[in-house]
SESELO-351552 format. One record per residue: residue number from 1; x, y, z negated of N, C-alpha, C in turn. Coordinates in pm, whole numbers. Layout:
N
(NUM, (X, Y, Z), (X, Y, Z), (X, Y, Z)) ...
# end
This chain:
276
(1, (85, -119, 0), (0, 0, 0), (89, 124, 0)) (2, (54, 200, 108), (147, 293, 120), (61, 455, 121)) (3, (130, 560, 53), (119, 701, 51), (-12, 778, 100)) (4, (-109, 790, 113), (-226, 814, 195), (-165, 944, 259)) (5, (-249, 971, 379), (-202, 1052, 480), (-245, 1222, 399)) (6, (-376, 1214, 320), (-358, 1326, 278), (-377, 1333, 148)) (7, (-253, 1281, 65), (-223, 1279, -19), (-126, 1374, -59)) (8, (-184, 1493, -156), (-113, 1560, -207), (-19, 1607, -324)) (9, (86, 1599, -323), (168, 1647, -444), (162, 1771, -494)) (10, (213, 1735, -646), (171, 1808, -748), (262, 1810, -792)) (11, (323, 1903, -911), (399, 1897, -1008), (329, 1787, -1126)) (12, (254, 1768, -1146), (200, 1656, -1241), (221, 1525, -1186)) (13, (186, 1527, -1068), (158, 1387, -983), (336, 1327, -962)) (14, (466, 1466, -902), (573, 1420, -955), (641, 1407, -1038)) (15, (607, 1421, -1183), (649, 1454, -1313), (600, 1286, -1356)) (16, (446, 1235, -1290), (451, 1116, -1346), (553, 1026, -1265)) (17, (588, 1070, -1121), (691, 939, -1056), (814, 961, -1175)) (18, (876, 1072, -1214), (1006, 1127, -1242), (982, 1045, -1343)) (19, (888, 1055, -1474), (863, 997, -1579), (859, 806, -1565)) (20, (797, 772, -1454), (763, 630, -1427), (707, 600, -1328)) (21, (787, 533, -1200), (750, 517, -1085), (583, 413, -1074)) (22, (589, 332, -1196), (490, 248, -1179), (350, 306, -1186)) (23, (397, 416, -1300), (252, 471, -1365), (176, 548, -1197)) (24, (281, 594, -1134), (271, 683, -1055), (189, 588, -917)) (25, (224, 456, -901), (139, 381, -818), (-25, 352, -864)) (26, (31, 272, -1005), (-122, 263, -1071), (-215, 410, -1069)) (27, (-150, 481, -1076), (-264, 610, -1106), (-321, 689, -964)) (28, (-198, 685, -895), (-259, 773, -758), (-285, 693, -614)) (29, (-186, 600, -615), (-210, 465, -482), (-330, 380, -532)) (30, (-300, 304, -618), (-381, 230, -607), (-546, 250, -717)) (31, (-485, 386, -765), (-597, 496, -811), (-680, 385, -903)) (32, (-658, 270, -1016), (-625, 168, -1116), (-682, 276, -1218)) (33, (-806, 269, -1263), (-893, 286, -1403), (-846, 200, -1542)) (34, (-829, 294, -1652), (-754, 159, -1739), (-746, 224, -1850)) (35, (-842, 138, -1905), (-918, 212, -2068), (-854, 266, -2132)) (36, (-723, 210, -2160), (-656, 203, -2321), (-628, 375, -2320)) (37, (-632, 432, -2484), (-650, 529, -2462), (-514, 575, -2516)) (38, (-465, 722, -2453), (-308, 779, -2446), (-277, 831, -2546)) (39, (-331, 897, -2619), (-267, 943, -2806), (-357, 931, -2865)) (40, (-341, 901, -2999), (-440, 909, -3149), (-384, 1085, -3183)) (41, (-476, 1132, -3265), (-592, 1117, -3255), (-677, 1136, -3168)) (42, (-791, 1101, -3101), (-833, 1141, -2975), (-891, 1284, -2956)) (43, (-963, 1289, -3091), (-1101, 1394, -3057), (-974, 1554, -3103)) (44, (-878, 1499, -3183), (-809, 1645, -3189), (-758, 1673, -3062)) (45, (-701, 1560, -3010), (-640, 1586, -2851), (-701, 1651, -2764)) (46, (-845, 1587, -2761), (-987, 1613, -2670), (-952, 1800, -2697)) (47, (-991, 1813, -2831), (-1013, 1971, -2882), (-877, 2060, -2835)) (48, (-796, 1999, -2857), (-656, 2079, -2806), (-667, 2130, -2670)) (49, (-677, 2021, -2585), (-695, 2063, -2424), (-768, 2140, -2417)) (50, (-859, 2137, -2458), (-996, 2217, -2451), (-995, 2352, -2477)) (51, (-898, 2356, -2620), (-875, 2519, -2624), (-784, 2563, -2550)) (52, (-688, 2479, -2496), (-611, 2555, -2396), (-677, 2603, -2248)) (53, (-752, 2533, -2241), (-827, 2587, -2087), (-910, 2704, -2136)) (54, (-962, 2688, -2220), (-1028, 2837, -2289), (-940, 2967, -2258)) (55, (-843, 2929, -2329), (-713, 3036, -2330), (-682, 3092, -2197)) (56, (-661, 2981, -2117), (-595, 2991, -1955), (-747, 3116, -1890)) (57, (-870, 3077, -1953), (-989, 3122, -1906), (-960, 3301, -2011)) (58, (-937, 3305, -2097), (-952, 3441, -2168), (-869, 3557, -2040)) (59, (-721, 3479, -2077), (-625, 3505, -1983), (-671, 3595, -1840)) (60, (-770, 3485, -1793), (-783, 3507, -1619), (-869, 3669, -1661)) (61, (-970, 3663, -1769), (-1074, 3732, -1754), (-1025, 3909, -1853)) (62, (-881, 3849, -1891), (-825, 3992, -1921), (-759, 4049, -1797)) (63, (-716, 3944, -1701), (-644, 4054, -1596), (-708, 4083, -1496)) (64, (-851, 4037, -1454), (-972, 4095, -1409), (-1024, 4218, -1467)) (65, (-983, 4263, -1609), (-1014, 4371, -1643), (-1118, 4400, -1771)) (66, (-1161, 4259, -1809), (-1269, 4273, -1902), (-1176, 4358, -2044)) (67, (-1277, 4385, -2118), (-1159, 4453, -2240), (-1155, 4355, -2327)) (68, (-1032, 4332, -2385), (-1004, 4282, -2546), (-1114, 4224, -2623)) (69, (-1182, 4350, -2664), (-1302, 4315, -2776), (-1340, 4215, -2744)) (70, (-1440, 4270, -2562), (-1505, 4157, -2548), (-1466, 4039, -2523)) (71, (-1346, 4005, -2473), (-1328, 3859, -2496), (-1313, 3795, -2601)) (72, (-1253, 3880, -2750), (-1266, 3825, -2859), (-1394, 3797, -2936)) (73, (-1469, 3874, -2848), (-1636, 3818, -2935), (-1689, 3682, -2922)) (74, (-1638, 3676, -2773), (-1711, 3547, -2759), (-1608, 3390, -2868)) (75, (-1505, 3430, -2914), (-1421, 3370, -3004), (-1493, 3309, -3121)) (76, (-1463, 3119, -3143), (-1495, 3103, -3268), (-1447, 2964, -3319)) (77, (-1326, 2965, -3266), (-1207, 2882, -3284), (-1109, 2913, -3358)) (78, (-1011, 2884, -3496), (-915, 2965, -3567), (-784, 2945, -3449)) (79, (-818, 2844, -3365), (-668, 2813, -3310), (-660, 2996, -3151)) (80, (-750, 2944, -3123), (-813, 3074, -2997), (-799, 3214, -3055)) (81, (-863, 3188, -3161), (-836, 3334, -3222), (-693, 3376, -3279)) (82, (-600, 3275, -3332), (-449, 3293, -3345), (-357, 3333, -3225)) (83, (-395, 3255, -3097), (-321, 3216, -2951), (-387, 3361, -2920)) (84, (-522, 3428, -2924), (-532, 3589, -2862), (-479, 3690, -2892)) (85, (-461, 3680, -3105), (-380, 3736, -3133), (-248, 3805, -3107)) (86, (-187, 3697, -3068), (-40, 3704, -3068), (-60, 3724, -2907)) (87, (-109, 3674, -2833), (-122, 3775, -2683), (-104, 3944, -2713)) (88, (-183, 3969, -2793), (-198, 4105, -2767), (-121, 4174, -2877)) (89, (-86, 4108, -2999), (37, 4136, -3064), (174, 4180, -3017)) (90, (178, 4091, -2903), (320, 4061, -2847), (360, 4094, -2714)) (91, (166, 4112, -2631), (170, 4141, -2505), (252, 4107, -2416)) (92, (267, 3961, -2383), (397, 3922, -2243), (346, 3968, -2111)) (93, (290, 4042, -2080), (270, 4124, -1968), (351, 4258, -1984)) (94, (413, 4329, -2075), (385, 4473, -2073), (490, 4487, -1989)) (95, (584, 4425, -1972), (717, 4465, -1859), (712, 4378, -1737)) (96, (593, 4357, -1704), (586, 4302, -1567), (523, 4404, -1498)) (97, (519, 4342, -1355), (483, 4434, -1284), (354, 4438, -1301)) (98, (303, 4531, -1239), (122, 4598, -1246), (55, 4493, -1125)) (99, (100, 4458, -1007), (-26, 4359, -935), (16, 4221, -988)) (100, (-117, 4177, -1071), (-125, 4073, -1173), (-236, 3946, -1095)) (101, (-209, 3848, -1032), (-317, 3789, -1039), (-283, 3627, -1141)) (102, (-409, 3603, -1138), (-419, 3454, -1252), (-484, 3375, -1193)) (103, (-471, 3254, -1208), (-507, 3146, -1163), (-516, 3121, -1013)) (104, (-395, 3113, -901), (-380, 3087, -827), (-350, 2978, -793)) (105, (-376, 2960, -661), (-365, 2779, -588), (-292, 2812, -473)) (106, (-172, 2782, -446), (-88, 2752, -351), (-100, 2626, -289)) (107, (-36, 2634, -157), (6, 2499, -59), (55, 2559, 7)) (108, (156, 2396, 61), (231, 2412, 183), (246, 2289, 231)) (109, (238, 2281, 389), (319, 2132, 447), (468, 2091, 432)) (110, (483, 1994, 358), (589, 1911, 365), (624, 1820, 388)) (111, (691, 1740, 476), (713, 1608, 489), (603, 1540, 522)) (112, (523, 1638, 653), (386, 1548, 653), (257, 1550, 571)) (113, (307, 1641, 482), (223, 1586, 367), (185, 1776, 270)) (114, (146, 1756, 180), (132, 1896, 137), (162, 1890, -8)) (115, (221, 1996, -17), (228, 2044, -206), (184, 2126, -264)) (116, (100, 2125, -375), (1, 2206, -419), (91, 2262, -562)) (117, (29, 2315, -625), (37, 2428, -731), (-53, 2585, -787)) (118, (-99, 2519, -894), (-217, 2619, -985), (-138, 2741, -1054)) (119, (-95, 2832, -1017), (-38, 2899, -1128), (-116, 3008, -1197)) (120, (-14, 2978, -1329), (-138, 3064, -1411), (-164, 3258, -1385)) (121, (-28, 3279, -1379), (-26, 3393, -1367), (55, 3438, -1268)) (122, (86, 3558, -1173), (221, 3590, -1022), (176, 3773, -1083)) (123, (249, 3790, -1134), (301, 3972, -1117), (378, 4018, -1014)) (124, (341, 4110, -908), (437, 4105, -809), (460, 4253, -802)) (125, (593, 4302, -760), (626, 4420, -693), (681, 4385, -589)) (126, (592, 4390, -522), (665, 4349, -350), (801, 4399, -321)) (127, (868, 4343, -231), (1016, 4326, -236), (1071, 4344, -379)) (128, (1042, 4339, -461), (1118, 4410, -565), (1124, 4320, -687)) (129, (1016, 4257, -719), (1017, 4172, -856), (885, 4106, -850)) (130, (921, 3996, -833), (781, 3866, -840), (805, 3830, -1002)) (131, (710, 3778, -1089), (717, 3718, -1209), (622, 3549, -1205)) (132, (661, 3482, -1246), (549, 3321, -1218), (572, 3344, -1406)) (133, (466, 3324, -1427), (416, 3289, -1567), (338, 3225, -1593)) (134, (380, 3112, -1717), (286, 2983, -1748), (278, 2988, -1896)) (135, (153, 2966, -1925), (107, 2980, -2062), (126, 2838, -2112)) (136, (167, 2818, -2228), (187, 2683, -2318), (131, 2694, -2465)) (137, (51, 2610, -2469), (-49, 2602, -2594), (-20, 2475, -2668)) (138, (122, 2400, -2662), (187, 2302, -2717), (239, 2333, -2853)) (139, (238, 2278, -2992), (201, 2283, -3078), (398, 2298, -3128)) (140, (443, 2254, -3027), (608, 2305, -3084), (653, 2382, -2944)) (141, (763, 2465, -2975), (862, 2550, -2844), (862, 2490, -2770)) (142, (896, 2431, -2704), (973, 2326, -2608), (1126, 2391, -2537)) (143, (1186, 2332, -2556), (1363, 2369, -2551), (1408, 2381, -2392)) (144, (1459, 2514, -2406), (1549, 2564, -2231), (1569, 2424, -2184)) (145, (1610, 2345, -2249), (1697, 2257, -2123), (1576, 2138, -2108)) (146, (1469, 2135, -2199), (1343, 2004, -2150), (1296, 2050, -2078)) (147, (1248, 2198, -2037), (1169, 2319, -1999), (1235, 2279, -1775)) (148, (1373, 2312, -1856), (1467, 2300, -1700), (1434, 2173, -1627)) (149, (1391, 2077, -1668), (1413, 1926, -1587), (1315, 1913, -1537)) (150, (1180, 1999, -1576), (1052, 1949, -1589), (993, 1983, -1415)) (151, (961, 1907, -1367), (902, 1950, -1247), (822, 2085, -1184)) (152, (754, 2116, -1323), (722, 2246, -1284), (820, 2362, -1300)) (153, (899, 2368, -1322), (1017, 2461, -1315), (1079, 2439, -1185)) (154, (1086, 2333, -1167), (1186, 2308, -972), (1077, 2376, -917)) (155, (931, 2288, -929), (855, 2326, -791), (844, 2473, -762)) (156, (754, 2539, -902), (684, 2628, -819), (729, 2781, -811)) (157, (900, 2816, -848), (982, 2888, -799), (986, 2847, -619)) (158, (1003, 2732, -582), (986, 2695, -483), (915, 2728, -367)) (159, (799, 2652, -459), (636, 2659, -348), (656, 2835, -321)) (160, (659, 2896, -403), (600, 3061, -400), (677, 3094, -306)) (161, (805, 3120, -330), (930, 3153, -214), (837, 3089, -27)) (162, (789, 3010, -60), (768, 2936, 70), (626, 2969, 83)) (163, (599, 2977, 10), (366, 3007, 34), (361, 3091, -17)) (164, (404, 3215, -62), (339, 3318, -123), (348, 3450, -62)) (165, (366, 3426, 63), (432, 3580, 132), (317, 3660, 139)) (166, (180, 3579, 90), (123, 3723, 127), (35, 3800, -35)) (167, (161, 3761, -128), (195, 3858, -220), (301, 3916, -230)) (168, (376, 3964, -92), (471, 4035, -101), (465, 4122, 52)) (169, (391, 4162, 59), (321, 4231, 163), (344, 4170, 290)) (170, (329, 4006, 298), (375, 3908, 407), (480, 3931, 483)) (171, (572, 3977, 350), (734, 3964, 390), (772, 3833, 379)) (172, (871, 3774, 400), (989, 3648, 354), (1027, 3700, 203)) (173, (1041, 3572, 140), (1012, 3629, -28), (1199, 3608, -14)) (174, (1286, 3668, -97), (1374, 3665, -154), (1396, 3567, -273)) (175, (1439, 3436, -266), (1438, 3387, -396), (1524, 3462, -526)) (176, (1607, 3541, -480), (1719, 3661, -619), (1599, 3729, -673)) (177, (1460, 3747, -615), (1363, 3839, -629), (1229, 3766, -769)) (178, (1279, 3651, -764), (1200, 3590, -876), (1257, 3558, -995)) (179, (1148, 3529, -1086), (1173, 3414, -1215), (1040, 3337, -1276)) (180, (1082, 3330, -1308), (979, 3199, -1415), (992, 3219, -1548)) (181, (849, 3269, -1618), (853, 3282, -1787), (759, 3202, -1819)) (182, (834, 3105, -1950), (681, 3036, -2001), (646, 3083, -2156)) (183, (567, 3111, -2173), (500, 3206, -2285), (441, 3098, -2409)) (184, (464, 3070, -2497), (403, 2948, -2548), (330, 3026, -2696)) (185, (226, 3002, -2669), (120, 3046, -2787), (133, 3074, -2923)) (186, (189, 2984, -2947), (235, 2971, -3116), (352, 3062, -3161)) (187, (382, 3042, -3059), (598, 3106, -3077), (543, 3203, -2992)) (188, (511, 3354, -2949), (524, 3439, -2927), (601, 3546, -2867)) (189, (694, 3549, -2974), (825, 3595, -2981), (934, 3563, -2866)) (190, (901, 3385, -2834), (1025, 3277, -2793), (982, 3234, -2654)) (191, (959, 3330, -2584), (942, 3258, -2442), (1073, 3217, -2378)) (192, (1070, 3148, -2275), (1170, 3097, -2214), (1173, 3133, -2057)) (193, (1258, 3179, -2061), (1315, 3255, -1915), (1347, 3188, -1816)) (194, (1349, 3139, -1682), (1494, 3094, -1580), (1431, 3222, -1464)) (195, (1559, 3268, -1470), (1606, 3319, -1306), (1601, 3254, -1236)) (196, (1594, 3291, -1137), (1579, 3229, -956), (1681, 3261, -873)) (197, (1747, 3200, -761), (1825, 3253, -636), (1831, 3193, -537)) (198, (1901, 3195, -423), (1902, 3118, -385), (1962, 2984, -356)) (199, (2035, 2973, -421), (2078, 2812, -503), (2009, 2732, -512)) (200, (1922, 2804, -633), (1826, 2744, -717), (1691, 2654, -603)) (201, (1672, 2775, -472), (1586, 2726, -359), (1673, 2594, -323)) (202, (1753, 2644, -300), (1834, 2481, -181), (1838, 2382, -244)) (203, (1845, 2406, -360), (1868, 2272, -436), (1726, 2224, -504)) (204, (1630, 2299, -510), (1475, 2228, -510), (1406, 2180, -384)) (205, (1479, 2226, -249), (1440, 2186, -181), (1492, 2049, -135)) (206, (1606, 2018, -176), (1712, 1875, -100), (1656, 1836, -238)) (207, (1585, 1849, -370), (1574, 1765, -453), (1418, 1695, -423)) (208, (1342, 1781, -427), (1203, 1734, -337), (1183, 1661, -206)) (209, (1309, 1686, -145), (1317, 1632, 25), (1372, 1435, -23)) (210, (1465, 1478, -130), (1474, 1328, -151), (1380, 1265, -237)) (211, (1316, 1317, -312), (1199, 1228, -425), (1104, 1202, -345)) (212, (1027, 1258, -263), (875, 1312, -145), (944, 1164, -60)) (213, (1044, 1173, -14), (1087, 1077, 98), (1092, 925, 6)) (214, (1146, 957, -91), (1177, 767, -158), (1012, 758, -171)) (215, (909, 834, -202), (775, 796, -251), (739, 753, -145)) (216, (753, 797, -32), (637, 752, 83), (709, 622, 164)) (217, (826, 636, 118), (904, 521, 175), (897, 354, 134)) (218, (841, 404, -15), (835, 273, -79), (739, 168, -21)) (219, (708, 48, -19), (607, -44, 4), (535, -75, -126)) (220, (449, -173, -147), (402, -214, -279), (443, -296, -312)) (221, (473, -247, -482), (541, -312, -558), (724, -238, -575)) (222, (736, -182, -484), (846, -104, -491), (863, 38, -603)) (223, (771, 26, -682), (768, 101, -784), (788, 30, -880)) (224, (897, 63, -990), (958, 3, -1097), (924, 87, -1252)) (225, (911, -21, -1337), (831, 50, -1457), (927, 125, -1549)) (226, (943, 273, -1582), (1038, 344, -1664), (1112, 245, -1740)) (227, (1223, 353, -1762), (1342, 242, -1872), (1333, 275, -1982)) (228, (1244, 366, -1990), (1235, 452, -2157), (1074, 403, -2192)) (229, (1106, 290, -2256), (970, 288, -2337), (878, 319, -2435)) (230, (934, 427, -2486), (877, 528, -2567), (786, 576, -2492)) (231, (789, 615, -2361), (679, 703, -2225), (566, 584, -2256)) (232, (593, 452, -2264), (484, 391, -2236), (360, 416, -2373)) (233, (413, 449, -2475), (331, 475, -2612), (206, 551, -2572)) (234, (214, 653, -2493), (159, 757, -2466), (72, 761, -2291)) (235, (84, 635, -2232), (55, 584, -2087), (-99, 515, -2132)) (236, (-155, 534, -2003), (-308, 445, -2051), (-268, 320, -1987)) (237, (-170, 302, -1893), (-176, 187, -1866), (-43, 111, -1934)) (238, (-44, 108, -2027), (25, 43, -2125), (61, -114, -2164)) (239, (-78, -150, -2172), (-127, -292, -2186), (-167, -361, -2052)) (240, (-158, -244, -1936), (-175, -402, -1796), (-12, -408, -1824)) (241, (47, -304, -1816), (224, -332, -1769), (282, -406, -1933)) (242, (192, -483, -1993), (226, -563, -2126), (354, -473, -2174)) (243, (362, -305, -2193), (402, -242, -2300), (330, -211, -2431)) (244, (251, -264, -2488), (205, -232, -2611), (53, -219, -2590)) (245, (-26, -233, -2676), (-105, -173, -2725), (-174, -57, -2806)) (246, (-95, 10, -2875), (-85, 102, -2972), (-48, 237, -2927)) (247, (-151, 314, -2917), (-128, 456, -2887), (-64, 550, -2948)) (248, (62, 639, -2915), (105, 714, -2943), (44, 836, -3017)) (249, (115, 863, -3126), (28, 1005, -3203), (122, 1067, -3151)) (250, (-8, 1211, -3121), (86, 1345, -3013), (165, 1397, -3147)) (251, (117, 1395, -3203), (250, 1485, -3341), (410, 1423, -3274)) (252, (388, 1327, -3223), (528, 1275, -3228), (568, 1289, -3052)) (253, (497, 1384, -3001), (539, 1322, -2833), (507, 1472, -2778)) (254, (499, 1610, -2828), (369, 1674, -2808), (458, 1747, -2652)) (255, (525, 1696, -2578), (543, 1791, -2478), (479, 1675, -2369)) (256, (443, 1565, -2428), (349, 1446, -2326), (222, 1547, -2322)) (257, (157, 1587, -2440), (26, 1660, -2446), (45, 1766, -2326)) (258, (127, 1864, -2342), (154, 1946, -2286), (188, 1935, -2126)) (259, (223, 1831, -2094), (215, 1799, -1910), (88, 1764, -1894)) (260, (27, 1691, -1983), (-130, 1668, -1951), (-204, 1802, -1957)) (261, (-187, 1866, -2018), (-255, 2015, -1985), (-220, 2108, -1923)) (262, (-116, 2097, -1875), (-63, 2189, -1739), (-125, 2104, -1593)) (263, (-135, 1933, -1576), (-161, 1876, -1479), (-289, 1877, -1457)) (264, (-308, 1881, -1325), (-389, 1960, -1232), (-428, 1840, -1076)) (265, (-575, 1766, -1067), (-561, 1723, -963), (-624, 1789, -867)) (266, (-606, 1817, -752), (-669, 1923, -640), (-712, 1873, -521)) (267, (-856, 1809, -503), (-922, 1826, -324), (-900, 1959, -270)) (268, (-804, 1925, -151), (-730, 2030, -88), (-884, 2078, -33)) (269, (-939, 1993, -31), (-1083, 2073, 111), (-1124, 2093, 7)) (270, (-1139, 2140, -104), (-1234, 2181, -208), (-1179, 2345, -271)) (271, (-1042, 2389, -152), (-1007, 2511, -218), (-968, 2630, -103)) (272, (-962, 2748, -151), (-915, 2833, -15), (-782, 2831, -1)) (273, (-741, 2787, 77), (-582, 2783, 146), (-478, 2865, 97)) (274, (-405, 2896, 65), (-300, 3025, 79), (-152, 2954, 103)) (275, (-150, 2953, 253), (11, 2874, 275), (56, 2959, 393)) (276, (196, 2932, 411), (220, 2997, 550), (200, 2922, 669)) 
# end
């Protein structure tokens, strides 16, 4: 069973090959339903996600323009009401640029095939200073160098450089002209930075050109199950691949939580385009 023709990549969808080639067959090829459930406790987990999409939603509806108050009225969560706080305590917008949009959907053709990306936030000063900002509602920091490996840091410096020209007055984007901030709720204070250049492009691009190519190349069964079985604690399919039974508590895993709430699956025909 091989790659479907319009099958699209994700930073989630390659974060699970990167994480475990197998999970990555069971879940998207052969698209394998499979009860067992991925962290204890559930219903706090359930509630966690939940307030983070809230958040991602306050977010969209402050840089549309609604005011403060009113988004805090509709508030009646202590965690929502802490995470708005410190938004506006700390304001990680105030030194970006002024054209702000949120919740964008990128694509582009690659390899046949297309790569998608939701981002939360793009501040742009055309030619001058793009900003990609991602909100994190993960219950610890998460550290420069876990932050660096993570697929969404390669991709969507990437994708933008390549699909976003027409937030830069449908110029050719400059990759020296970007960065990437991730803002994490709790910690305020402690966002985490990477610059962009063009390095940084060439080498996400020959790194995607070889992962995109081994995926579609493989046959079935040519997916091999991670070597780190700790990932499997936290996998629903745990117990077909006879790793365990016993679900992982997120206290102990919480940047697993945290790819699950950044990941994103997308019917390309279910969205408006923005590619070159």
């Amino acid at each position: 069973m091989t790659v479907p023709n319009d099958f699209q990549f994700s930073q989630q969808n390659l974060q699970d090959y990167m994480d475990c080639p197998r999970r990555f067959e069971l879940k998207y090829i052969q698209k394998l339903a499979w009860p067992a459930i991925q962290n204890e406790p559930v219903l706090e987990i359930e509630r966690h996600l939940l307030m983070g999409s809230h958040f991602h939603n306050m977010i969209h509806q402050y840089v549309l323009g609604l005011p403060p108050e009113t988004i805090a009225s509709q508030l009646n969560d202590l965690d929502l009401m802490r995470w708005w706080n410190n938004f506006l305590s700390h304001d990680p917008l105030s030194n970006l640029p002024l054209q702000r949009f949120a919740e964008q959907t990128l694509s582009m053709p690659f390899l046949g095939y297309r790569i998608v990306g939701k981002f939360d936030l793009i501040a742009v000063k055309p030619e001058r200073e793009i900003v990609i900002v991602d909100w994190k509602t993960s219950r610890t920091r998460l550290p420069h160098s876990f932050l660096s490996a993570r697929l969404q840091t390669i991709l969507y410096p990437f994708l933008f450089v390549r699909a976003g020209i027409h937030f830069n007055d449908r110029l050719p984007i400059n990759p020296d002209l970007v960065r990437m901030i991730y803002w994490f709720t709790d910690f305020p204070a402690e966002m985490v930075v990477f610059p962009y250049n063009q390095e940084e492009f060439n080498h996400a691009q020959e790194y995607l050109n070889t992962m995109i190519n081994r995926i579609i190349e493989k046959g079935s069964g040519g997916y091999p199950l991670t070597q780190d079985e700790k990932l499997c604690q936290f996998c629903k399919y745990r117990s077909f691949c006879n790793r365990g039974s016993i679900a992982g508590h997120n206290a102990d895993f919480s940047e697993t939580i945290e790819n699950q709430l950044s990941g994103f699956c997308i019917d390309f025909e279910q969205i408006g385009e923005i590619a070159f």
